[in-house]
C-alpha positions as CSV (number, residue, x, y, z in Angstrom):
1,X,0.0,0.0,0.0
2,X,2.9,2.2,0.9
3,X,4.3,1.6,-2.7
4,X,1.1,3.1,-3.9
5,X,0.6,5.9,-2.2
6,X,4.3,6.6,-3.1
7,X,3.4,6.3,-6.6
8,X,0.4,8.2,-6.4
9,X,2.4,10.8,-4.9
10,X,5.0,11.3,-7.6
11,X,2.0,11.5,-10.2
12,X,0.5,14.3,-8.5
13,X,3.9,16.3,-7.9
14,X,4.4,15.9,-11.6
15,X,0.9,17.3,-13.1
16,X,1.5,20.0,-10.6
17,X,5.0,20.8,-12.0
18,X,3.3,20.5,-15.5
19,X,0.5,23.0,-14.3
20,X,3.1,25.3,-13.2
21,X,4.9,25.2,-16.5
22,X,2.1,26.1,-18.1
23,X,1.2,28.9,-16.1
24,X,4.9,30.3,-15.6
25,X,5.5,30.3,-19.8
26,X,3.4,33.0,-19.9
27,X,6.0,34.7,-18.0
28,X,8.4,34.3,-21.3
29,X,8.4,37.2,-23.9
30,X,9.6,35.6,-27.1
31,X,12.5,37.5,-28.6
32,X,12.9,35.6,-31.8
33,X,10.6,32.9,-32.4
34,X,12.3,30.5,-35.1
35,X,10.6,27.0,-33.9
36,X,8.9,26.5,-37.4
37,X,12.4,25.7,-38.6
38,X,12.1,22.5,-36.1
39,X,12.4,19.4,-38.3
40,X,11.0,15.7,-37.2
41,X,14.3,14.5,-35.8
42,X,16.0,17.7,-34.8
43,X,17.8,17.3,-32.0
44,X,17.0,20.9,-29.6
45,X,19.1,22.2,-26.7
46,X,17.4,24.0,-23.7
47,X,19.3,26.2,-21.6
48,X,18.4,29.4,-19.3
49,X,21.1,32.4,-18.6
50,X,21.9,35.5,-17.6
51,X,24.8,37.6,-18.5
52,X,26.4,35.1,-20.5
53,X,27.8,37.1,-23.5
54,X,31.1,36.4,-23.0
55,X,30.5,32.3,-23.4
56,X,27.9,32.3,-25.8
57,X,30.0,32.2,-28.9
58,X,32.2,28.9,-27.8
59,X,29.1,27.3,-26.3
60,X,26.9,27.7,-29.5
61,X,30.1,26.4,-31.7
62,X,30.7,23.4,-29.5
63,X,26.8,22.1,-29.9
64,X,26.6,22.9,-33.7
65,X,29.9,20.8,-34.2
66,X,27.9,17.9,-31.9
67,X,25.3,17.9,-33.9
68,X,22.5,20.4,-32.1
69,X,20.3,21.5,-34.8
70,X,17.9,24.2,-32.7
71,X,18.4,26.0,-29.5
72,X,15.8,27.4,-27.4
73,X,16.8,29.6,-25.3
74,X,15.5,32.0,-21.9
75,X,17.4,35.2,-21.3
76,X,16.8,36.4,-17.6
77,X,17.3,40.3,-18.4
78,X,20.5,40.3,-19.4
79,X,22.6,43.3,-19.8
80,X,25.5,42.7,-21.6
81,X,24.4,42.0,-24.8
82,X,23.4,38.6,-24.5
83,X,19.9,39.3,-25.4
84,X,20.6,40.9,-28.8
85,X,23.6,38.5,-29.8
86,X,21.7,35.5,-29.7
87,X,18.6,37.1,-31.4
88,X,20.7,36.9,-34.7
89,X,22.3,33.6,-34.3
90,X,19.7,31.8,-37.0
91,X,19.1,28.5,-35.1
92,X,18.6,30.0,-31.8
93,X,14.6,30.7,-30.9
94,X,14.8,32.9,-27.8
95,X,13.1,34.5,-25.2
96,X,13.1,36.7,-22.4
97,X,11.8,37.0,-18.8
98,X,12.3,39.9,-16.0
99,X,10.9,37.6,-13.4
100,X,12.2,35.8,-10.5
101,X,14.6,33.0,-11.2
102,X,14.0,31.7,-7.8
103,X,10.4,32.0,-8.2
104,X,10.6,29.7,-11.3
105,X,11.6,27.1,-9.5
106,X,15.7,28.0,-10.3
107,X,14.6,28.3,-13.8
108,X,13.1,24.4,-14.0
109,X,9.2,26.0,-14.6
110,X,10.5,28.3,-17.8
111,X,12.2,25.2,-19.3
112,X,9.8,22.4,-18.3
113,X,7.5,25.0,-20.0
114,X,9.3,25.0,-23.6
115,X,10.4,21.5,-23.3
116,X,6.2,21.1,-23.3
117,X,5.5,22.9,-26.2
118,X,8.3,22.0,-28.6
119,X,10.2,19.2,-27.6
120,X,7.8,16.3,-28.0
121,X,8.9,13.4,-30.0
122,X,12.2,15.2,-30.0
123,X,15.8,14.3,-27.9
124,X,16.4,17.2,-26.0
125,X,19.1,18.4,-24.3
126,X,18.8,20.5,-21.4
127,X,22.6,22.2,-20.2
128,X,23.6,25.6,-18.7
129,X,26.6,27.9,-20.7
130,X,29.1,26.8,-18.8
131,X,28.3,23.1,-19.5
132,X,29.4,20.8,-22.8
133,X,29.0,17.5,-22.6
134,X,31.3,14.8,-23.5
135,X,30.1,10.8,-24.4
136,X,31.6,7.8,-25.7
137,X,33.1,8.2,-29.4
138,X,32.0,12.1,-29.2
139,X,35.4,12.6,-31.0
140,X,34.5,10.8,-34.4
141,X,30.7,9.8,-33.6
142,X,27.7,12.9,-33.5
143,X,25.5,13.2,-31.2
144,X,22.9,12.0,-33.6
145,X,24.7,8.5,-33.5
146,X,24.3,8.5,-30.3
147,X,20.8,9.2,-29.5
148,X,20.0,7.0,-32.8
149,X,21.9,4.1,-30.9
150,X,19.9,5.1,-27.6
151,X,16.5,4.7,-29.5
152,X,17.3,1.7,-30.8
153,X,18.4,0.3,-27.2
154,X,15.0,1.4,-26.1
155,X,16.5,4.0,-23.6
156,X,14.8,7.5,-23.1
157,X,17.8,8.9,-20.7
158,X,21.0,9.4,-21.1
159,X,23.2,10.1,-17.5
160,X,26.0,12.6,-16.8
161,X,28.1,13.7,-13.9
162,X,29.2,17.2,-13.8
163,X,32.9,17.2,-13.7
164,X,34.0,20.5,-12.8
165,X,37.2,22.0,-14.2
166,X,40.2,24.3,-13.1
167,X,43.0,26.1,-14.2
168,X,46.3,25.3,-12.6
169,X,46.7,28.1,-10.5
170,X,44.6,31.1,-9.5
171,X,41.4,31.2,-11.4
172,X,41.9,34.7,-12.1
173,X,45.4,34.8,-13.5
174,X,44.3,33.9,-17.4
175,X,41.8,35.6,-18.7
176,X,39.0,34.2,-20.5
177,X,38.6,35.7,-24.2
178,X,35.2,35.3,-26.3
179,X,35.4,32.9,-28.1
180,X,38.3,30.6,-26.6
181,X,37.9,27.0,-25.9
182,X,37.6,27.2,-21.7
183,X,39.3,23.9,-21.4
184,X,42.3,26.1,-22.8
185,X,42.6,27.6,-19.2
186,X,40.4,24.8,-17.3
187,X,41.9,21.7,-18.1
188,X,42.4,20.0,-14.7
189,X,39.7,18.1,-12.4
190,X,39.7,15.6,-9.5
191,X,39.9,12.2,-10.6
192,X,38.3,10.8,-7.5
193,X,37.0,11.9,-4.2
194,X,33.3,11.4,-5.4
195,X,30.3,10.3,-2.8
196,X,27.4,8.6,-4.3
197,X,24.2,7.7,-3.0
198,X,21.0,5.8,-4.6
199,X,17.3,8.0,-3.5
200,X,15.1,5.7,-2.7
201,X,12.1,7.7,-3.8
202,X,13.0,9.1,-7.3
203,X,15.5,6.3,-7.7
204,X,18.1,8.7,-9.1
205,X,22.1,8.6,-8.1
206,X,23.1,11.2,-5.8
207,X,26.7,12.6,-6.4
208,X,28.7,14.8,-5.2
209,X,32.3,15.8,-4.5
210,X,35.1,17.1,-6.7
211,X,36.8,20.4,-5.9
212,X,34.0,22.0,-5.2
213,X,33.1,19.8,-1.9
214,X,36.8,20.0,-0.9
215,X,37.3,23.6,-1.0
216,X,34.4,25.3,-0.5
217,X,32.3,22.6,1.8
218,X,35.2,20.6,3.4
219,X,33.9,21.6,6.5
220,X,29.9,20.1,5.4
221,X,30.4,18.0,2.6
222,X,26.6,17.3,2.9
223,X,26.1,20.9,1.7
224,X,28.1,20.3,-1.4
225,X,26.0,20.9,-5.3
226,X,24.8,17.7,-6.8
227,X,26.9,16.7,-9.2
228,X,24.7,13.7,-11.1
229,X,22.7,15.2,-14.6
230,X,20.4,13.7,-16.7
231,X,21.1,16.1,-19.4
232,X,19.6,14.1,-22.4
233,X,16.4,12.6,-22.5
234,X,13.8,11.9,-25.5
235,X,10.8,13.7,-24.3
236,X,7.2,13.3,-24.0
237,X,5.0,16.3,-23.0
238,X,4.0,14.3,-19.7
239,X,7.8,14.7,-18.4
240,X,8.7,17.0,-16.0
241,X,12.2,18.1,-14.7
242,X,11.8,18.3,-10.7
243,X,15.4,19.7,-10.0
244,X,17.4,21.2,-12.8
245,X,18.4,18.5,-14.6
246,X,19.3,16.2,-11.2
247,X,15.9,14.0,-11.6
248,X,12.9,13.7,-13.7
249,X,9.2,12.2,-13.4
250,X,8.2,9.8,-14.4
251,X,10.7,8.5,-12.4
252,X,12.0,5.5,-14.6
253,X,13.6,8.2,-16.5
254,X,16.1,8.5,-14.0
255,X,17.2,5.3,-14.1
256,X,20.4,5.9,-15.7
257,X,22.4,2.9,-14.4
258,X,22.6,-0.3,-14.5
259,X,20.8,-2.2,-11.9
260,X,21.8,-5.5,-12.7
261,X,25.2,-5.6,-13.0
262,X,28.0,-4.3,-15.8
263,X,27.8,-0.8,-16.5
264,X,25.2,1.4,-18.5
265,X,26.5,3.6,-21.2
266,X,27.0,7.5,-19.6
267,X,28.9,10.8,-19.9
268,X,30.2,13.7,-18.3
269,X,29.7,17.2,-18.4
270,X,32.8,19.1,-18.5
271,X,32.0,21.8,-16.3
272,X,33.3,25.7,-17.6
273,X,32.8,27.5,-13.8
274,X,36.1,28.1,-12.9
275,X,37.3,31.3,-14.8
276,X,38.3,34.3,-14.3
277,X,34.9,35.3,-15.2
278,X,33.7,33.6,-12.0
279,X,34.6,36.2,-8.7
280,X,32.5,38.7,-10.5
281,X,29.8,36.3,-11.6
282,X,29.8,34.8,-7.8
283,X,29.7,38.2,-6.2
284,X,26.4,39.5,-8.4
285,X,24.6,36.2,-7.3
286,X,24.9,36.6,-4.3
287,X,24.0,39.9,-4.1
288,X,20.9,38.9,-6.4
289,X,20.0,35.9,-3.8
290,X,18.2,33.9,-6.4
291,X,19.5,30.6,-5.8
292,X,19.0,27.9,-3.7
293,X,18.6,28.0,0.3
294,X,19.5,31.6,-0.4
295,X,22.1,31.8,-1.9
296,X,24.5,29.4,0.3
297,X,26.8,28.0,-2.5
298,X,27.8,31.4,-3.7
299,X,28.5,32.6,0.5
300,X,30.6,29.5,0.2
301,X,32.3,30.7,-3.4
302,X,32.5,34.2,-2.2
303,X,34.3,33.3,1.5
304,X,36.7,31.1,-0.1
305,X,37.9,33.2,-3.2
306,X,38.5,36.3,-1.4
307,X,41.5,34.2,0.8
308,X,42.3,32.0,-2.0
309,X,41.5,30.9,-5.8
310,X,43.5,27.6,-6.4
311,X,41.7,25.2,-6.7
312,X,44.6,23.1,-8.0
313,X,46.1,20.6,-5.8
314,X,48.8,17.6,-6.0
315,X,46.0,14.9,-6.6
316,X,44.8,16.8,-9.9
317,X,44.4,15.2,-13.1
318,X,44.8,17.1,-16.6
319,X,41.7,16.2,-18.8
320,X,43.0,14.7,-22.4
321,X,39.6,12.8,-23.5
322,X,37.0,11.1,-23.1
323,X,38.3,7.7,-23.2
324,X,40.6,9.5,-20.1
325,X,37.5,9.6,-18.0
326,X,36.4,5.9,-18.9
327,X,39.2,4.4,-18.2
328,X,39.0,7.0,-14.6
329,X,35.1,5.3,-13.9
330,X,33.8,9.0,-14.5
331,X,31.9,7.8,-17.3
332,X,31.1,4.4,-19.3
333,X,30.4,3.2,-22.9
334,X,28.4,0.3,-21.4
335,X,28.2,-2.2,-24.2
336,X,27.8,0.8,-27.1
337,X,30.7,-0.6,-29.4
């Protein structure tokens, strides 16, 4: 009985988030609307921002070279030019929104919202700016390989930790040029020190660790982001993100792991934080207090950078590829040969 009323619960949470979707979309003022140019197939990417300009023009490169054809995308009042850049880019459909980030549920209602509208039938991916994901073969396969090869596996999600990524060094000493491939400056990461833990009720993997837990919540590691992403999923209009992109409902989607033994093809997300860009971007955040538990992860970013911004140490690992992280556990090409 238990087991039911579990269920029953979950079902109800998810027509809710669906209802707020609906209802916060209208709070979306479309910008360039370029969604007739959406093809049966198409694979889309969903991402929210703010004050991104300065990213925009690597991120948008990196997915077009994957093999993203469309990008829908929110601006939340932006001013830096965002807004107007991405309004020209031809296979971008964009909108914008002066409401409350926090009030859209960290931006999941705006995106569960469009994900609705236009991405049924469709493989959508669902990343933030300063995140480009990496699979198995992504250095002479397409992403359209692989989501072909995860339709024809019968799987509808497609799992990804968040590695992040550091210079060697202060994170200010290089700075960051439009343009530049961030792994240029970025290119270390912890090759272990990673917790994981199952939830029993949506049945996703909880990570977390990596730099981030050691130097800014060494102190509460319990306190440290989530690292586990399910960044790729072929949607249905009765799916709903619950947080970010950490677990969906239906709640099978989440299952991104193999339960009964071996391991289930997965990624990472190399993760683009870590710049010289980043005092300034933690310091308006936090003055903005529109993120979770007010704000708490950029106090923790904030304390620590203003004593000290090295986040390198003698344990880290210099990224070369993906078959790098395989061989690491970070990620798996299950049995996709």
């Amino acid at each position: 009985m238990s087991k039911l009323l579990e269920a029953y619960r979950l079902r109800v949470r998810r027509k809710r988030k669906l209802l707020r979707a609906i209802r916060k979309r209208r709070e979306l003022r479309s910008v360039a609307d370029r969604t007739r140019e959406i093809r049966p197939g198409d694979i889309l990417c969903f991402t929210t921002l703010r004050n991104e300009r300065i990213r925009l023009s690597y991120f948008l490169r990196y997915y077009r070279d994957l093999g993203v054809d469309h990008f829908l995308m929110i601006d939340n009042a932006s001013d830096d030019g965002s807004r107007e850049f991405l309004a020209e880019q031809p296979d971008v459909s964009l909108w914008t929104t002066p409401h409350s980030y926090k009030r859209s549920d960290f931006g999941t209602d705006w995106i569960n919202g469009l994900l609705r509208r236009h991405a049924h039938g469709h493989w959508a991916l669902v990343v933030d700016v300063d995140e480009f994901l990496v699979y198995p073969f992504c250095d002479t396969r397409p992403l359209g390989a692989l989501v072909d090869w995860l339709d024809a596996s019968s799987m509808r999600s497609f799992g990804a930790m968040l590695l992040d990524m550091y210079p060697k060094g202060p994170i200010d000493a290089v700075p960051y040029r439009a343009g530049q491939d961030p792994f240029e400056i970025a290119s270390w990461f912890d090759s272990g020190n990673y917790m994981l833990e199952k939830n029993p009720v949506y049945r996703n993997l909880w990570i977390q660790g990596g730099p981030r837990m050691r130097a800014f919540f060494g102190d509460n590691p319990e306190r440290a982001p989530a690292l586990n992403k399910i960044p790729l999923v072929k949607w249905h209009r009765g799916n709903a993100f619950v947080e970010s992109t950490h677990m969906l409902l239906p709640r099978g989607l989440n299952l991104v792991y193999d339960q009964w033994g071996g391991e289930r093809i997965s990624g990472c997300l190399l993760h683009a934080k870590f710049l010289d860009t980043f005092r300034e971007k933690a310091r308006e955040e936090l003055n903005r207090r529109q993120h979770y538990a007010n704000s708490h992860e950029y106090r923790a970013y904030h304390e620590r950078l203003s004593k000290d911004s090295n986040l390198w140490n003698q344990w880290s690992e210099k990224y070369i590829n993906w078959r790098q992280l395989e061989v690491l556990g970070l990620m798996s090409k299950g049995n996709w040969a």
